[in-house]
C-alpha positions in Angstrom: 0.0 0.0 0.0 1.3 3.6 -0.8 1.4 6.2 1.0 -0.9 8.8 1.0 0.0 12.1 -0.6 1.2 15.0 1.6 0.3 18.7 0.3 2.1 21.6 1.8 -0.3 24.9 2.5 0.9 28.1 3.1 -0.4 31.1 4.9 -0.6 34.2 4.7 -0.7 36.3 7.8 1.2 38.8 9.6 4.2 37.9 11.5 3.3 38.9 14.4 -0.1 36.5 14.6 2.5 33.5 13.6 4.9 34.0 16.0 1.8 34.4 18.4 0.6 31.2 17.4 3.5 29.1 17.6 4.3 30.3 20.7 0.3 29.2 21.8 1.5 25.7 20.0 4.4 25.5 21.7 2.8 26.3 25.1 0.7 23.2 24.4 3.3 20.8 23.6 2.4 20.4 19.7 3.3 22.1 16.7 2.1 24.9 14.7 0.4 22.1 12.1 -1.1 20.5 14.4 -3.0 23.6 16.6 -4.3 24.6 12.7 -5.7 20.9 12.6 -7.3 21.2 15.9 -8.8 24.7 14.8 -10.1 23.3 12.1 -12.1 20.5 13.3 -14.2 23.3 15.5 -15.8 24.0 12.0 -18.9 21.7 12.4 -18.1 19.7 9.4 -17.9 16.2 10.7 -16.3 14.5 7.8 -12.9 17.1 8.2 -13.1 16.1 12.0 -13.0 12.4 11.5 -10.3 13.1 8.9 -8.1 15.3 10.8 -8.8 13.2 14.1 -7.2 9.8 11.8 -4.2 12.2 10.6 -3.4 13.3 14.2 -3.5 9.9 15.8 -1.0 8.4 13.3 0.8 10.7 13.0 4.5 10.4 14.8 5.4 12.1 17.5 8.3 14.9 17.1 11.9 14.4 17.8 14.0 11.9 15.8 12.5 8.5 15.1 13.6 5.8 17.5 15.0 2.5 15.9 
């Protein structure tokens, strides 16, 4: 089985308002990715809430990969 394709998205936004957000992220233990995911699934649309809720619980966690 392959695996699924990754897209990159970029936004546009002040500065400011990232560094903001990462530092929330960061304060949360998670990455900048992953507090847009979370915002996202507050939407309403429960097929982008299942979705991101698969994406987030296999995803790995950060640091280097253990062998």
């Amino acid at each position: 089985m392959t695996a699924p394709s990754r897209q990159r998205v970029q936004l546009d936004m002040p500065r400011v308002i990232r560094n903001r957000a990462k530092a929330v992220a960061a304060d949360r233990d998670m990455a900048l990715v992953e507090l847009v995911l979370r915002a996202l699934t507050k939407v309403g649309d429960k097929e982008l809430t299942k979705l991101i809720e698969k994406e987030l619980a296999q995803k790995l966690p950060p640091g280097r990969p253990q062998k």
